[in-house]
N, C-alpha and C positions, 0 to 999 in steps of 0.2 A: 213457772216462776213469774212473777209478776215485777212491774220496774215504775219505778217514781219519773214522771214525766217532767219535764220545767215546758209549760206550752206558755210561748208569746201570744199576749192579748191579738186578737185580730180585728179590730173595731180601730179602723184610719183616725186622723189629726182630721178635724177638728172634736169628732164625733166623740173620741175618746180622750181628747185634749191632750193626754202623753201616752200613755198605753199602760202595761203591767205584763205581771204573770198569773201563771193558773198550775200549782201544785197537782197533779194527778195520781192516782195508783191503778195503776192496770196492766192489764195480762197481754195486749197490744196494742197497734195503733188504733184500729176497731172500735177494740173496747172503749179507750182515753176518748176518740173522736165522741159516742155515743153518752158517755159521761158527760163529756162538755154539753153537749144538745142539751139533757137535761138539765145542765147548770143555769146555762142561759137562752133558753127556750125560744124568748119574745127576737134573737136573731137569727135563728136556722135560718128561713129562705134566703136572708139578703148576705150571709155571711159562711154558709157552708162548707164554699169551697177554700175560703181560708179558715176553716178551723181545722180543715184534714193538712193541707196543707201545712202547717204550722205545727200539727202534731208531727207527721214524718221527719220534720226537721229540728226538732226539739230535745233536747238534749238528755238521757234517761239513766237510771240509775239502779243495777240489780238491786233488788232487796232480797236479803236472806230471812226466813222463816212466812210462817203467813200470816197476811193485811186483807184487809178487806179491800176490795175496791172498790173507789170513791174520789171528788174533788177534794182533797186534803187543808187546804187555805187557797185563798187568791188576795193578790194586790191588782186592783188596776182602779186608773183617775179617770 
């Protein structure tokens, strides 16, 4: 089963001036973390450890039948 993730923006004040979020769908934290790298690519080194981070604590949501897995929408400023 696969679960809709809500991930907090991880890019600090100023850089991201307020922050956001990141819709996800995936089958675990893993998955969601490795989706995000390819979302936003150009911050993996300087920002890695808060994207796992922020995945584990982010709030998820079963989905019943099957989705593909993917970044689904994002908000962030």
């Amino acid at each position: 089963m696969k679960s809709l993730y809500i991930v907090d923006y991880w890019v600090g004040f100023p850089s991201s001036e307020y922050g956001g979020t990141i819709n996800v769908v995936a089958k675990d934290d893993n998955e969601c973390h490795d989706l995000l790298l390819e979302w936003r690519d150009e911050y993996v080194e300087s920002f890695d450890d808060r994207i796992m981070a922020n995945v584990v604590k982010a709030p998820r949501f079963l989905i019943v039948g099957e989705e593909e897995s993917r970044v689904v929408d994002s908000f962030v400023t």
